[in-house]
N, C-alpha and C positions, 0 to 999 in steps of 0.2 A: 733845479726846480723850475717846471715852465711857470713864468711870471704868468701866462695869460688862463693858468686851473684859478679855479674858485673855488676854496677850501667847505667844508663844509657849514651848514649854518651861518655864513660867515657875513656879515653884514656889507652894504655897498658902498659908503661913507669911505673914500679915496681916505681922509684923516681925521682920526679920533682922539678926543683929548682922552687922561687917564680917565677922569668921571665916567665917558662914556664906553670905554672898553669893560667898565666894572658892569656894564650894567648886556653886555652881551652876554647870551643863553646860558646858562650854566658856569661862567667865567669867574662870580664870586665862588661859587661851591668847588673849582676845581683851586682857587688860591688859599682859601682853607685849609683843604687837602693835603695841599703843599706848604702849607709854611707850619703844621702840625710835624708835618713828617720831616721837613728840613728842618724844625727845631729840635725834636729829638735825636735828629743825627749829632745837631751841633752839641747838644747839651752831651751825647754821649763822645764824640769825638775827646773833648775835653775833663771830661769826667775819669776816662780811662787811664788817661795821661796823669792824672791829677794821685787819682789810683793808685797807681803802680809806683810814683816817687814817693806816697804817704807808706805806702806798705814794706816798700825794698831798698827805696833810693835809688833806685836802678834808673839813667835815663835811657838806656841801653833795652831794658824793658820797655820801658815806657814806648817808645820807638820801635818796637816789634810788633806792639799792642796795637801801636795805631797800623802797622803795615797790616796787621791780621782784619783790621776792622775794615781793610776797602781791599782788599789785594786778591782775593778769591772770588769777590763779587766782580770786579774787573775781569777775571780769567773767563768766567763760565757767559760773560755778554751778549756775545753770540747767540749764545742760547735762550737767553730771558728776551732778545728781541724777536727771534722767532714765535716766545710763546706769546706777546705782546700783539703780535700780527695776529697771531691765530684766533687766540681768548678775548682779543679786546686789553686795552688800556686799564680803562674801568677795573677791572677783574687784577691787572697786575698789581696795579695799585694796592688796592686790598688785601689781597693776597701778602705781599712785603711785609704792609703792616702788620698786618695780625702776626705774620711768623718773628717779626722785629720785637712785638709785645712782650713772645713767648721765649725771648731770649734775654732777653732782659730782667722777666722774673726769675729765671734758668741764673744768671748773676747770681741776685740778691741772695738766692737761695744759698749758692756756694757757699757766698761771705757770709753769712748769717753761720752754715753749718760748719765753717772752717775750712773748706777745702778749697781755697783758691787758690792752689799752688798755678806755677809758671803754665803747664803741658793743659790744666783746664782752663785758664783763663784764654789764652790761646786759642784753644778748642772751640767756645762757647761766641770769641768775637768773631773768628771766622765762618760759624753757621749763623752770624748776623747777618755776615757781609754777601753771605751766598745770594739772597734775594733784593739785595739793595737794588741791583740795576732796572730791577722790574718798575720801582718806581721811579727811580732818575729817569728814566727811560719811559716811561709811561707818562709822565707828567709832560716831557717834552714831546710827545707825539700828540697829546691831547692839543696843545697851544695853537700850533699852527694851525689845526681843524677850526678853530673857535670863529677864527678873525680871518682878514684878507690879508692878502701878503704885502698890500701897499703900505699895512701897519705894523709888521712884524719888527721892526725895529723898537717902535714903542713900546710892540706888547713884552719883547724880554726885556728892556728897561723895567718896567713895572715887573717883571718876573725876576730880576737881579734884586730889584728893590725888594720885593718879599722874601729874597732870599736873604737881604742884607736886615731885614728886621730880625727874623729869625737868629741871625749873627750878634745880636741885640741881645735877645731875651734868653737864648738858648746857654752862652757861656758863662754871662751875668747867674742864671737861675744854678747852674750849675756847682758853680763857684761856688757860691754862697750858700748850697745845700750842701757841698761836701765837706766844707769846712765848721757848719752849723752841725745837720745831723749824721752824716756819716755816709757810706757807701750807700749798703744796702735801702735803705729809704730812699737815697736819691736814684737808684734806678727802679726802683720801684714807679719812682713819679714820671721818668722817663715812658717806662713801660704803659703807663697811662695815658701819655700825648700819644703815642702811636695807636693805643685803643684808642681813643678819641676820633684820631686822624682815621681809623679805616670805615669808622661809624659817617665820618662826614662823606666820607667818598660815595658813601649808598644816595647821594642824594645827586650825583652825576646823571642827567642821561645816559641811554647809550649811543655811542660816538660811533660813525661810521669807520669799518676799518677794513685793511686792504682784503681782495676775496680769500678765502680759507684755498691755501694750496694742498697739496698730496704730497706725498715722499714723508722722508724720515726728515725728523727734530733735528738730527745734528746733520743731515744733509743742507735744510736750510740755513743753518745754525754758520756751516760751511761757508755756502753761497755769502751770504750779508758779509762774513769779515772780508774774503775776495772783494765784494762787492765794496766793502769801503778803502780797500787797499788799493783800489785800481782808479779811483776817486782821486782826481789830483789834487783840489780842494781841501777833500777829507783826509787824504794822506799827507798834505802840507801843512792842515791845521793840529794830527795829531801829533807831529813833529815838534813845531813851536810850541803849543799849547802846553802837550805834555814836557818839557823840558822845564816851561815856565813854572808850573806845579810843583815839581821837585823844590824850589824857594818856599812856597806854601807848604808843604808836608815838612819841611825843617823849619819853621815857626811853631807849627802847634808842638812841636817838640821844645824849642828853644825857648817861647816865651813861659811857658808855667816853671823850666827850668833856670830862667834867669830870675824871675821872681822870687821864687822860693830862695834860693842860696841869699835873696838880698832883705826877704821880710819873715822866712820863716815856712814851714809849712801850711800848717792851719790859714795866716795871713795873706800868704801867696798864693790859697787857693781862690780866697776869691779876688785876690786882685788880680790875678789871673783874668778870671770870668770877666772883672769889667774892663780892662783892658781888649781883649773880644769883645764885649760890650758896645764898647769905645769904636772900635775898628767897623764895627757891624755897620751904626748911626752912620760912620762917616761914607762907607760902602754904600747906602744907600743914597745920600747925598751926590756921589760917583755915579750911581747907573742911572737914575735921573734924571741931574745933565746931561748925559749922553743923549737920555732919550729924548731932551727937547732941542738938543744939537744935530740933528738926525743926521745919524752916521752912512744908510744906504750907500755903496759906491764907494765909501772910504772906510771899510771897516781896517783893510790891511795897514791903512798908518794909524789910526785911532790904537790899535793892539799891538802896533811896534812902542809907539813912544810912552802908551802904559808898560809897557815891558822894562824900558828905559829906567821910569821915573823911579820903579817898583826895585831893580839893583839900587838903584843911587842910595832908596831909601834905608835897606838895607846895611848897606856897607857903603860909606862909610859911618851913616847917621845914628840908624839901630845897634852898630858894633863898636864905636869909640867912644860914646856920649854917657855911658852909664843906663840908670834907668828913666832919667828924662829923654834921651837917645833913644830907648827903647819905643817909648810912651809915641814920641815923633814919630819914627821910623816906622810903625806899625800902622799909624794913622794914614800917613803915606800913601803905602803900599793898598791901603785898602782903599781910598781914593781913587789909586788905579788902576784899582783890578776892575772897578765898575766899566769904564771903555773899555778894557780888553773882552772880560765878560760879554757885554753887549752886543761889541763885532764880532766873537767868535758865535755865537748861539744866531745872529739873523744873516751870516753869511754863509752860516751851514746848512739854514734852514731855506735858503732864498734858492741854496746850489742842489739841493736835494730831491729827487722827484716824491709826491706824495705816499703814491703808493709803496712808497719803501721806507717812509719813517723808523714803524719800530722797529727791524731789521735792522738799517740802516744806522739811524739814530744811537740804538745800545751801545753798537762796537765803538763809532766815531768815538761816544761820551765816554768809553773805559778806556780806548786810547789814549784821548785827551787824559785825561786824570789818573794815569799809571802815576806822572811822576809824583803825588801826594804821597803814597805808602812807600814810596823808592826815597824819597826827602826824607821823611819821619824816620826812616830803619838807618840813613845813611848818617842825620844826625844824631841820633840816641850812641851811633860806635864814634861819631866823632868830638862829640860834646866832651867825653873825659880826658882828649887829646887835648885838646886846645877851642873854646869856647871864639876869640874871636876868628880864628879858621873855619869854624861851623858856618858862621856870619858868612863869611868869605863866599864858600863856595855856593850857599844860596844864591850870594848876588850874582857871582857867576854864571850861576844856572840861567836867572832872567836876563842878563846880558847877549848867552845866547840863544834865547828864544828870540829876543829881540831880531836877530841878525839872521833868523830861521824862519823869519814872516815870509824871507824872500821868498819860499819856496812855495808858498800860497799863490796860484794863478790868479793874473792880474784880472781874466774871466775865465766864464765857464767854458763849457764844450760846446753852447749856442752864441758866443761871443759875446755875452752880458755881461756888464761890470761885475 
């Protein structure tokens, strides 16, 4: 990214506290946006998992479910950031939600009429997942336009932090509807954060975005993944990154499955939820600090030694302590995912030329987060081997993501930190 562009709208103020970043153009109405839609991911994230053990017992399902719920939407990335460029942010955003709404009541329905067997459930999370990257991906190409780059550190501290609220309210609400009134009502309620969320987005301006190219969809679609595969940056962040995710996709598996077998169904749904609850609070506490530690220039040790902290907590803390082990270990881990977060999102963003965010941006972001639904599928088959192996190899995962930072250039291609 040249440090010396000037994003758009973007205020002059070299450093902003968070008060004043809220109050740049459109920046409340776009974290709204976001943390409606981040909270229904989360509340459903959880919900599905919760699901599929209340119905089958299967964690083996469970872990499929969550692979369905982000793994197709990761495949087609590419593509949702070309249409991103084309259509505008704005318009992705939207767009997500509404069809996220309509899958959701597309659930309820099921369960209501009986037919949630295995082949629809399936079916129905993975025409979830198809549009998700529109807005992961749209939300982060709006960011950088907002503010200048001297604050883009800050601004995804406060962008982790609403993510980390959302982490809050989202598995807590979850929990505690599924275990109160049952599925179907609670994606019902889901389905209505995401209607909510696409109604707030109408109140975005519109955002400047790169000029409308020619050629075909999937020619561009083409270009952007080359384009972030030859990114040394982008290709050493999706390395570590995605390696370290695989640890995270085998929690959301592992912890409503370690609850349950210790309080029960019904009870472990929502202790469940406030344990993510729990994790959320402390997540946002994490990215935070980071942001009044400003990381600029040392994102790549800030994201090794969260890598670090995030195994240990793990294995041996989360896997041999019981459920107070767990309760720790999670808190942890979500402590430091805030610095990993941090430095991954404004080092990508600082290395990035503007004009190729959403392009750009999509692929990096489904990279990065392949390994969540690769974690979740790996531990739902290993959970009924051996539960603290499952432990194990999560920690292993952030272990070596840790030792995979190396492969992040120490600068860019203009010789900038």
């Amino acid at each position: 990214m040249n440090q010396g562009d000037t994003p758009d709208r973007a205020m002059t103020t070299p450093a902003l506290s968070y008060r004043q970043l809220l109050r740049v153009p459109d920046m409340r109405a776009l974290l709204l946006a976001t943390t409606l839609s981040r909270a229904g991911g989360r509340m459903l994230s959880l919900a599905i998992v919760l699901y599929a053990l209340a119905r089958t017992g299967s964690p083996a399902l469970a872990g499929w479910l969550s692979f369905a719920l982000m793994a197709p939407g990761l495949a087609i990335s590419p593509i949702a950031g070309a249409l991103i460029d084309r259509a505008g942010a704005v318009w992705a955003i939207t767009a997500d939600m509404a069809a996220s709404a309509a899958c959701l009541l597309a659930l309820a329905l099921v369960d209501r009429l009986g037919w949630a067997s295995a082949p629809v459930l399936l079916a129905l999370t993975a025409l979830f997942s198809l549009t998700s990257p529109l807005s992961a991906a749209g939300i982060r190409t709006l960011l950088p336009r907002l503010v200048p780059s001297e604050v883009l550190d800050r601004t995804n501290a406060l962008d982790t932090a609403t993510h980390g609220l959302t982490d809050i309210v989202g598995p807590a609400l979850a929990g505690l509807l599924m275990g109160v009134v049952g599925a179907a009502p609670t994606f019902c309620v889901i389905a209505l954060v995401y209607a909510g969320g696409a109604l707030g987005v109408g109140c975005i301006r519109p955002v400047h975005r790169a000029p409308r190219q020619g050629g075909l969809l999937l020619h561009a679609a083409l270009a952007s993944l080359v384009r972030a595969l030859r990114q040394p940056t982008l290709r050493g962040l999706a390395v570590c990154y995605g390696i370290y995710q695989i640890a995270w996709g085998a929690l959301v598996v592992l912890v409503p499955v370690v609850v349950a077998r210790h309080f029960g169904a019904e009870t472990g749904a929502w202790t469940a939820g406030l344990l993510w609850a729990g994790a959320g609070a402390v997540g946002v506490i994490g990215a935070l600090l980071t942001g009044q530690l400003r990381a600029l220039g040392r994102e790549r040790q800030v994201m090794a030694l969260g890598m670090v902290v995030t195994a240990v907590a793990i294995w041996p803390v989360a896997a041999a302590f019981g459920v107070a082990g767990l309760v720790v270990g999670l808190m942890l881990t979500a402590l430091a995912a805030g610095p990993v977060d941090v430095g991954l999102l404004t080092l990508r963003q600082r290395r990035t030329d503007p004009a190729e965010l959403g392009r750009v941006l999509s692929v990096s972001m489904s990279l990065n987060l392949a390994g969540i639904p690769i974690g979740s599928a790996l531990a739902g088959m290993l959970i009924p081997w051996s539960l603290p192996a499952t432990f194990a190899v999560a920690a292993l995962a952030s272990l070596l993501a840790a030792a995979c930072v190396a492969l992040v250039p120490r600068r860019d291609q203009s010789g900038r930190a």
